[in-house]
C-alpha positions as CSV (number, residue, x, y, z in Angstrom):
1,X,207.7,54.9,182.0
2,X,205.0,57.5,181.3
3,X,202.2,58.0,184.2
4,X,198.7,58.8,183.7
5,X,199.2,62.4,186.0
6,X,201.9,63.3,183.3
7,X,199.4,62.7,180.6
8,X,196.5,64.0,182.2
9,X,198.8,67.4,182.9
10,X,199.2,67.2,179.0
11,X,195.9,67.0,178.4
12,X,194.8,69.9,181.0
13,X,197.1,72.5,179.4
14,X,195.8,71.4,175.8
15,X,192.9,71.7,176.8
16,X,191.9,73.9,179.9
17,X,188.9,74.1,182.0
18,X,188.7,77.7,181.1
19,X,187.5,76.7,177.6
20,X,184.9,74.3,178.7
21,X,181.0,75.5,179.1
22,X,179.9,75.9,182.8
23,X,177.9,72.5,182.4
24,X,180.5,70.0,181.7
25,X,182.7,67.5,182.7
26,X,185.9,67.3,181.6
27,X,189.6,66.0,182.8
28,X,190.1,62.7,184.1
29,X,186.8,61.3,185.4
30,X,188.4,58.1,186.0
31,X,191.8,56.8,187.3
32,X,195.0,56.5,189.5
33,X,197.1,59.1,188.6
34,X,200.3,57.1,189.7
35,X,199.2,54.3,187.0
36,X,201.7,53.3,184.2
37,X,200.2,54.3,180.6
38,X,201.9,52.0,177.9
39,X,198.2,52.3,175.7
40,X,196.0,55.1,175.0
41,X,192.8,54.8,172.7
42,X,190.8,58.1,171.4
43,X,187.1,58.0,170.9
44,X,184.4,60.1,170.2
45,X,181.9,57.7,173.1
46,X,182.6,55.3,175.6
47,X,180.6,52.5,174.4
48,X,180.0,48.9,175.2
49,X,181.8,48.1,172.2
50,X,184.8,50.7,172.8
51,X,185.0,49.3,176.3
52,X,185.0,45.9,175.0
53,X,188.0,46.8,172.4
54,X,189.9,48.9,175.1
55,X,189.8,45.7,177.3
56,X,190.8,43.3,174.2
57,X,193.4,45.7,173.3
58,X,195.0,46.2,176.8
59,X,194.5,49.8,176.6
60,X,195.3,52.0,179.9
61,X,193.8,54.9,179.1
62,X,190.6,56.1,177.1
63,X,190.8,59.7,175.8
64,X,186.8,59.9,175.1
65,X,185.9,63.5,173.5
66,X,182.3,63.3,175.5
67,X,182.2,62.4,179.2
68,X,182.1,59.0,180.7
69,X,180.2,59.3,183.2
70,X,178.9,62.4,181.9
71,X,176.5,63.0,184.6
72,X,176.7,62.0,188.0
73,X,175.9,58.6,189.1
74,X,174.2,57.5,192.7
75,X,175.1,53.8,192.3
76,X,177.3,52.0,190.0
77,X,176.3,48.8,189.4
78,X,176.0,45.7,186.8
79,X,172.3,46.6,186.7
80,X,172.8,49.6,184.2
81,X,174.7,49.6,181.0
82,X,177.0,53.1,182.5
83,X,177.5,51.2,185.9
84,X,178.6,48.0,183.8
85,X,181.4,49.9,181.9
86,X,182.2,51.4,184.5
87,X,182.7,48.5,186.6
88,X,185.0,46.3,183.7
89,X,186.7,49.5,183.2
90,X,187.6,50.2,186.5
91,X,188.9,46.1,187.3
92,X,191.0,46.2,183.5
93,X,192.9,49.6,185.1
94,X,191.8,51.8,181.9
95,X,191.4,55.0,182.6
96,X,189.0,57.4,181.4
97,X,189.8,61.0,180.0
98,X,187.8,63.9,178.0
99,X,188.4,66.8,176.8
100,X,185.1,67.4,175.5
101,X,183.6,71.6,175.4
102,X,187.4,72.4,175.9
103,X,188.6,70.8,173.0
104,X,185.8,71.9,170.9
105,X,186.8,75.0,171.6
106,X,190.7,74.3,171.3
107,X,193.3,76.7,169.1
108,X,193.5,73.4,167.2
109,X,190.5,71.8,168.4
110,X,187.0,70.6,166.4
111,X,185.9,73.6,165.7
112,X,189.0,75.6,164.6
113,X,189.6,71.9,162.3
114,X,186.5,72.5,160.8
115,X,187.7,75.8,159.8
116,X,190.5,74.4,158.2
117,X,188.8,72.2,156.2
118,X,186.8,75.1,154.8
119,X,190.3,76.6,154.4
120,X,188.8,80.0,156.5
121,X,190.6,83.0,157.0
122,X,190.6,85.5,160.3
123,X,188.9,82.7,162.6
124,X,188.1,83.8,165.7
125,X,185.8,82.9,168.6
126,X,182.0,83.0,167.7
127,X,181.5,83.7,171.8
128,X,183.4,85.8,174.0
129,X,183.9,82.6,175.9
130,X,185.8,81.0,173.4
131,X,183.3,78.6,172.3
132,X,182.5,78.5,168.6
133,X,184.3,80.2,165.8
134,X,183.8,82.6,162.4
135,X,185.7,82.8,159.4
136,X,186.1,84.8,155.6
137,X,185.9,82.6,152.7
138,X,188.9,82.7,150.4
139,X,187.2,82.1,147.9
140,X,184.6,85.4,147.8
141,X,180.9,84.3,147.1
142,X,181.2,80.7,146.9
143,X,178.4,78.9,146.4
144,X,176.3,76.8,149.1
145,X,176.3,73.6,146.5
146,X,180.3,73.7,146.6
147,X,180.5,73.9,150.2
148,X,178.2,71.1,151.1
149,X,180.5,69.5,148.2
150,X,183.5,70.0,150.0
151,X,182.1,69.2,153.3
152,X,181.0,65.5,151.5
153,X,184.1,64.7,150.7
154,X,185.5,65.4,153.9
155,X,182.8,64.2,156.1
156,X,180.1,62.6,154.5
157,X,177.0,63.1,153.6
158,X,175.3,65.8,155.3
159,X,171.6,68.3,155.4
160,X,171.3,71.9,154.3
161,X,169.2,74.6,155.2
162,X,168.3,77.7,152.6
163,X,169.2,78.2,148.9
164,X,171.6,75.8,147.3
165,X,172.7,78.6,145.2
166,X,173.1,81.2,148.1
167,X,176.4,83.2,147.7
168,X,178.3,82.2,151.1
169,X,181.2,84.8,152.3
170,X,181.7,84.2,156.0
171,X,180.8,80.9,157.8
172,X,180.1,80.1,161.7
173,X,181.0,77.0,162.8
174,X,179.9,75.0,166.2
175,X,180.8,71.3,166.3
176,X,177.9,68.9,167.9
177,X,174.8,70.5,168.3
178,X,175.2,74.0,168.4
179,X,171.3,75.3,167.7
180,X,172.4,78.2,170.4
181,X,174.3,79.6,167.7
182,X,172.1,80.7,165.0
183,X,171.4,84.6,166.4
184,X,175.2,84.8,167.4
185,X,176.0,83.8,163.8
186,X,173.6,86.5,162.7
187,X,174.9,89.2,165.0
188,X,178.2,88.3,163.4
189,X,177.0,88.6,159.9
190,X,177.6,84.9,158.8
191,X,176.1,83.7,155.8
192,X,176.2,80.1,156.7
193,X,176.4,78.1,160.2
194,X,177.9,74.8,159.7
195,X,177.2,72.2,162.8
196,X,176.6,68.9,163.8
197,X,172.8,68.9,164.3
198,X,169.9,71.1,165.2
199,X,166.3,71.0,166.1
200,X,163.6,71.4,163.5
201,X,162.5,74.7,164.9
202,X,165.8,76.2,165.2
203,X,166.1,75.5,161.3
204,X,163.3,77.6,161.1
205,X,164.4,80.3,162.7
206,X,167.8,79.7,160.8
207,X,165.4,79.8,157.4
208,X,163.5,83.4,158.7
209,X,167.1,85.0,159.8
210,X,168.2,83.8,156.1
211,X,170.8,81.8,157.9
212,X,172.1,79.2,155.9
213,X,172.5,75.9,157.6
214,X,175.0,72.7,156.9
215,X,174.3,70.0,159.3
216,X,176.8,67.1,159.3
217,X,175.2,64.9,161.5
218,X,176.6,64.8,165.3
219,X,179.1,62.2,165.1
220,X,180.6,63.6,161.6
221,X,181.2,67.2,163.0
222,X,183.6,65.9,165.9
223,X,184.6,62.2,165.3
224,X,187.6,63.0,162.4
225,X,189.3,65.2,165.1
226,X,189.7,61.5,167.3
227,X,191.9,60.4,164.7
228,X,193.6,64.2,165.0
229,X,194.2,64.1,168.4
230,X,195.8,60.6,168.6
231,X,198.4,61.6,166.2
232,X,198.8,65.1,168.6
233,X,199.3,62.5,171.5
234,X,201.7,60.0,169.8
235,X,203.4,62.8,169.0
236,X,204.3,64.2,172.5
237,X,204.4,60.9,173.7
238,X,206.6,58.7,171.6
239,X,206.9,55.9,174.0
240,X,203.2,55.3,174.5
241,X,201.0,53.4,171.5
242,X,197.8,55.5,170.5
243,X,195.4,55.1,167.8
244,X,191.9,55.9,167.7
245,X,188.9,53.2,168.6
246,X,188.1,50.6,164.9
247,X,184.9,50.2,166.6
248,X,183.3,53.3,166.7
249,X,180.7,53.8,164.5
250,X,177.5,56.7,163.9
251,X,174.9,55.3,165.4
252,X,172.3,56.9,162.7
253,X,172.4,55.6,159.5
254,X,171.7,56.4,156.6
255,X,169.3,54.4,154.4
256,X,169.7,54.6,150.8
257,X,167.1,53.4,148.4
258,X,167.2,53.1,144.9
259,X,164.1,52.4,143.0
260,X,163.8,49.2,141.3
261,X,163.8,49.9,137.3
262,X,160.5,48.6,135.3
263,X,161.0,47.5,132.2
């Protein structure tokens, strides 16, 4: 029998406090440590309908990439929709885990993933905190159409910033949104930043620095790495089932019209 502080310890040296920004919270934000874990589920979001599959699904513990709660809470109660989860959470035993800035910033976390997926050489931190990451193209001058190309295939589809046809040799990378990252990419002479989202006016700026931009979309930059880390967990844990939430889905959608054709 596997118990939740031997998984949490697991967790904690995957992924240590060290790694995560100042303004987190991470580690187990909700739990008995001397509870029996048979289940674990990976998510991206503690959401009504990922605590109503956790609970259908017997699950003991929740590994949630953001925070649940994320910030603190004066009253937890039936009257909000946190205090809620919290509350049928809590009575099912599931426990709550994330990772969150710390596994972002992982030596096989989001960000260095990402990397992979651009198939990057010499990645290293974008920060001297660890957060972030930069990296050489293989391929020298490929173009900004066959990255977002790539990117689409692995990710869906996503928004660009600057010239379709730039010439792109070294790429930043910062999973979520990561708009603090534009002068750091510049100082570290990337030709491209790829993240999850950005405000409009950081784009700008990204435009006037002729910084290209790829912008995934929040949940794309970071949810494929939930699937990621199950398998890591199944994998140190043979005796415990884990698979990552069916339910989750990006809350933003994308509409796509097609004009009707006059004859």
């Amino acid at each position: 029998m596997i118990d939740l502080k031997s998984v949490a310890s697991y967790l904690d040296a995957e992924y240590p406090a060290l790694l995560a920004e100042d303004w987190d919270n991470i580690g187990l934000l909700v739990g008995d440590f001397s509870a029996t874990v048979k289940t674990i589920m990976t998510c991206l979001t503690v959401t009504p309908e990922v605590c109503e599959e956790s609970i259908v699904k017997k699950v003991n513990l929740i590994v949630s990439h953001h925070p649940f709660p994320f910030q603190a809470m004066k009253q937890i109660t039936s009257q909000t929709v946190e205090g809620s989860m919290l509350l049928q959470l809590i009575s099912h035993g599931i426990a709550v885990y994330s990772p969150h800035t710390a596994h972002d910033s992982a030596k096989d976390g989001v960000n260095r993933q990402l990397a992979a997926i651009l198939n990057l050489t010499d990645v290293m931190p974008l920060n001297a905190n660890g957060s972030g990451c930069i990296g050489n193209c293989r391929q020298n001058g490929i173009l900004l159409s066959d990255l977002l190309q790539i990117i689409e295939t692995r990710l869906g589809v996503c928004s660009y910033v600057g010239d379709i046809n730039k010439s792109v040799n070294r790429i930043a990378i910062g999973c979520g949104v990561a708009d603090e990252f534009v002068d750091k990419a510049v100082q570290q002479k990337a030709d491209l930043l790829l993240l999850g989202e950005a405000r409009f006016h950081t784009c700008l700026r990204a435009q006037s620095l002729r910084l290209a931009l790829i912008l995934t979309g929040h949940f794309a930059s970071e949810h494929f790495a939930v699937k990621t880390l199950a398998q890591k967990i199944t994998v140190q844990f043979p005796e415990i089932s884990c698979f990552p939430s069916d339910s989750e889905q990006d809350v933003i959608k994308r509409y796509n019209y097609t004009l009707p054709c006059h004859k």
